[in-house]
Residue, then its C-alpha position, 0 to 999 in steps of 0.5 A: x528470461x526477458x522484462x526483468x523488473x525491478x521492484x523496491x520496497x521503502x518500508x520503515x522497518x525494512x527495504x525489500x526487493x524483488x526482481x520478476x521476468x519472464x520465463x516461458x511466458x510465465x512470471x517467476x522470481x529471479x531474486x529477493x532480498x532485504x535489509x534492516x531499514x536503520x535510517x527511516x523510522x516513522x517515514x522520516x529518513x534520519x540519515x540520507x547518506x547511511x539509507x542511500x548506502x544501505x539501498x546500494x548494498x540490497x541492489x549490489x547483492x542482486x547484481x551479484x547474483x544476476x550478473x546483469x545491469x538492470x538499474x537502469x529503472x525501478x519501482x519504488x512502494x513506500x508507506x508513510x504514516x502522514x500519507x494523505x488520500x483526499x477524493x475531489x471532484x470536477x466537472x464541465x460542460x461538452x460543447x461539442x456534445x461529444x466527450x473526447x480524450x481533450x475533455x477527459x485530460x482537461x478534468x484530470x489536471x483540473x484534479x491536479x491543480x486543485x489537490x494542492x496542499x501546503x507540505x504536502x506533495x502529490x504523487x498519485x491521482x487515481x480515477x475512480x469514476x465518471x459521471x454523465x449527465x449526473x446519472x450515468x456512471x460509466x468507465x471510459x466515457x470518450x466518444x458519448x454525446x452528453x452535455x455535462x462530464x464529471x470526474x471522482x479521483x482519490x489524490x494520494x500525497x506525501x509530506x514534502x519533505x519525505x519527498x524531497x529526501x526521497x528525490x535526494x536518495x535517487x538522484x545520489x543513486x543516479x537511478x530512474x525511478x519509473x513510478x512512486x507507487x502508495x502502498x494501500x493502493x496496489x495491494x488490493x491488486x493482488x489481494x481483492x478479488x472480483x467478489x471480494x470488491x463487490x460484497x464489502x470488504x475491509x483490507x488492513x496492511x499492519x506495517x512496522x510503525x503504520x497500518x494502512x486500509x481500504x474498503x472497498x463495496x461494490x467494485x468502488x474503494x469506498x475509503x482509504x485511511x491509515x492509522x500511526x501505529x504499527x507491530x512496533x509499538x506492541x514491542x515497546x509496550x512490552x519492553x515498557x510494562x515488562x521493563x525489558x530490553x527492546x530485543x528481548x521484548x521483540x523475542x517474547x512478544x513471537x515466542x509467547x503471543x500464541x499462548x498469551x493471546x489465546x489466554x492458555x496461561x501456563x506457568x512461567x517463571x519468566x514472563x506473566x502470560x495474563x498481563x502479557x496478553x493484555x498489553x499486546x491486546x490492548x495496541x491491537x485493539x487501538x489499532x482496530x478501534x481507529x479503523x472501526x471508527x472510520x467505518x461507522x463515519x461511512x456506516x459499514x461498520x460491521x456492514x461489510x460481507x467480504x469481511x476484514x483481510x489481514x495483510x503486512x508484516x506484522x499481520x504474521x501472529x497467530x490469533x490476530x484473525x479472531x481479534x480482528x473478529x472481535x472487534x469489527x464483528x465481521x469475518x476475519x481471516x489471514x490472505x492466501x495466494x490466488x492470483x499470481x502462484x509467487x510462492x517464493x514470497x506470496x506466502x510471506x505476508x510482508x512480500x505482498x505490496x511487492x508482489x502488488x505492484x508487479x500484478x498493477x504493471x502486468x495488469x495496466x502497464x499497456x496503459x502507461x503510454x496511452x492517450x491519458x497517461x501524462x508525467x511530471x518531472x518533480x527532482x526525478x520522480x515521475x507524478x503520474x495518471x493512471x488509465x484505470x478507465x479501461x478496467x478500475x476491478 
């Protein structure tokens, strides 16, 4: 069993881990695990030192059952509903009529200086294309004689502060972290395939307390964009309109969505299954609606053959799919595994980032090193370029 790698899950309503290595030349599961996230609701970490306690006892438990230390890196995913993703641009003459790795780097911390936003704090720049000569698009330009270099990079950033305490949360934990990875970001590593990116499709991460997505047409992410709202807010409309408690509101919205939803009302003596599904169609419906009206701002709404793919947590209740449906009028349907054969967790749609950010390491990891990979220490995490040149599907 060799390249055991540890990835961390910092979601709000639970902090997941997965360890993968390698077997047989084979990718397989050595241990996963997760705990209740009681410290971090809404991206904000309440308490610093219960959620570093509660990150120390999930990695304890999978020392326990590996019995070899192996927290000497980590890759940390983490959501956020104030995540920000904005696409910039810059461009410069080639002197030497021929672009080189110099030129390349030079635009890549043009990006970086540029992307800069009060509060706010960069942790991912991804390449989406170059341009030469405002024609030719193409993924790794170095050694081509044009006169004009032009780069389109999305800047993922996180609010200060979240960051900050995110830094403090590690460095108490004397762990290095190798990379911060965004969570719409790696998802579509493992979830999109070839024609899925080159049709049009709509990716949707329902999340606890956020739902993030991406489009993608034509092998290009189109957009990234995420909506405040999660699977919580649905149990709080229960607990709310049902005037129940919070716990018993969570047991009936699982126990009695199908039905509700469905609109196969049958008697119950307990709950009003009309009204139920109205309130836990009406948050779903908020959600969707958000998303809806930012694909008409890029004019793919209802545009996007490869349909809506419904991943996360909270994506897990049945009938979902054919709300999804409703709303976007596009074909709708749950992810299954195609790529890695994970079946330990590939089948929990919760599991999918993790698995998400393992397939980004397997698939670029060769690139960290390279010519146009660089790093920036900011209080222990490392802000990094990614080499997506080579192969951005």
């Amino acid at each position: 069993m060799d390249d055991l790698t540890l990835v961390l899950d910092l979601w709000n309503a639970y902090i997941k881990c997965v360890v993968f290595a390698k077997e047989d030349n084979k990718t397989i599961i050595v241990a996963k695990d997760k705990v209740k996230s009681k410290w971090m609701r809404k991206g904000k970490i309440l308490d610093v030192n219960d959620f570093i306690y509660s990150i120390r006892t999930l990695l304890d438990s999978f020392d326990k059952k590996i019995w070899v230390d192996f927290f000497d890196q980590l890759y940390i995913w983490v959501s956020h509903p104030d995540m920000k993703v904005k696409r910039l641009a810059e461009q410069k003459r080639i002197i030497d009529d021929e672009i080189t790795h110099k030129e390349m780097n030079h635009l890549s911390s043009l990006i970086d200086e540029t992307s800069w936003e009060a509060n706010y704090e960069t942790i991912k720049i991804i390449p989406v294309q170059w341009v030469i000569d405002k024609e030719i698009k193409l993924k790794d330009p170095s050694g081509m004689e044009w006169k004009r270099l032009e780069l389109l990079a999305d800047v993922f950033m996180l609010p200060r502060s979240f960051y900050n305490s995110l830094s403090e949360v590690f460095e108490s934990l004397e762990i290095g972290v190798v990379d911060i990875v965004p969570n719409i970001l790696w998802s579509t590593e493992v979830c999109l395939d070839v024609d899925s990116k080159d049709l049009g499709t709509l990716l949707v991460d329902i999340g606890a307390n956020q739902t993030s997505y991406v489009v993608y047409e034509e092998w290009y992410p189109l957009d990234y964009g995420t909506v405040p709202i999660g699977g919580e807010e649905v149990t709080k409309d229960i607990s709310i309109w049902l005037q129940l408690d919070i716990n018993e509101a969570e047991t009936i919205k699982r126990q009695k969505w199908t039905v509700a939803v469905s609109k196969d009302i049958q008697d119950d003596e307990s709950v009003d299954m009309a009204f139920l599904s109205d309130v836990i169609l009406a948050r779903y419906e908020e959600i969707f609606e958000k998303i809806d009206e930012d694909l008409q701002e890029i004019n793919k709404s209802a545009k996007l053959p490869g349909g809506v793919l419904l991943i996360g947590g909270w994506a897990k209740l049945e009938w979902l799919d054919y709300l999804a449906k409703q709303v976007f009028q596009l074909a709708s349907f749950y992810w299954k595994d195609k790529s890695l054969n994970l079946w330990q967790v590939s089948n929990d749609l919760q599991y999918l980032n993790v698995i998400g950010v393992y397939a980004w390491l397997e698939k670029y990891e060769d690139d960290i090193d390279s010519w146009f990979d660089f790093s920036i220490n900011f209080g222990g995490f490392f802000k990094k370029i990614i080499n997506f040149l080579k192969e951005l599907i």
